[in-house]
C-alpha positions, 0 to 999 in steps of 0.5 A: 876552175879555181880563183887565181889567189888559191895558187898561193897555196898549193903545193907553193907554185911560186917556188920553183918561178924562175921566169926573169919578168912578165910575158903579159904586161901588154896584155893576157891571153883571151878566153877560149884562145890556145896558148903554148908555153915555151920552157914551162918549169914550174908551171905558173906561167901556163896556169895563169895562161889557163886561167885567163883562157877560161874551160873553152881555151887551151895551154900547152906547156913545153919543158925538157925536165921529167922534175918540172913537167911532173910538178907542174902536172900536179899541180894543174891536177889538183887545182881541176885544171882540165885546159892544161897540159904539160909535154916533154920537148925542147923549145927548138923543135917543140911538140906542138902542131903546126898553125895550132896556137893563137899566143906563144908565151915565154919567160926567160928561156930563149936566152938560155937556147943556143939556136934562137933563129931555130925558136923563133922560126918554131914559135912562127910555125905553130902560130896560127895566121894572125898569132903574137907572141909574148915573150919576157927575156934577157937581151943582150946589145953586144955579142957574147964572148966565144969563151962564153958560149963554152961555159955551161956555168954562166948559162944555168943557176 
């Protein structure tokens, strides 16, 4: 494992960082817990996780773009990062087993997923009894507009 100050400078992890807060302000994740990452991107959230877990823990990331699972598996590579690994899925039916995580983390994804209900009865599934989840998202207190929902532009950057 690696110090946490080294991920400055490999390969600028914080460059493709496109989470909206942060999924740990009330607390991080325990040495030897399993996190799941849901919409991973870059990676960054799911390193720290893995830094936090120590070499008994691990973190599965889940993203469904080959651009960011391949970035975010090299970087896990060249930091040593053995207790990480990145899988291909959409967060809505994520490739992970059943009771399997103690946390569930996300960082701004589950607004941009149309079925919530969906997400939150995954990250339900695959918590373990007793699991939490730390999610940092943006929320919304009046409903979207129905031409809104259509407009894919409003949806992504």
């Amino acid at each position: 494992m690696t110090d946490i100050l080294d991920l400055v400078d490999v390969d600028r992890p914080c460059e493709a960082f496109a989470g909206v807060a942060h999924p740990f302000h009330w607390g991080t994740p325990q040495p030897g817990e399993r996190v799941v990452d849901l919409g991973s991107g870059g990676g960054m959230d799911s390193l720290l996780s893995a830094l936090h877990v120590g070499p008994s823990g691990r973190v599965v990331g889940i993203d469904m773009t080959a651009q960011m699972l391949e970035r975010s598996r090299r970087i896990a590579a060249r930091l040593g990062f053995d207790n990480v690994e990145f899988r291909e899925g959409v967060i809505e039916n994520a490739p992970v087993e059943d009771g399997w995580a103690d946390a569930v983390i996300s960082n701004g994804v589950i607004n941009l997923c149309p079925d919530k209900v969906g997400v939150y009865r995954e990250i339900a599934r695959m918590l373990r009894p007793g699991g939490r989840m730390m999610v940092a998202d943006i929320c919304l207190e009046k409903p979207v507009p129905e031409e809104a929902l259509r407009d894919i532009d409003l949806w992504t950057g």
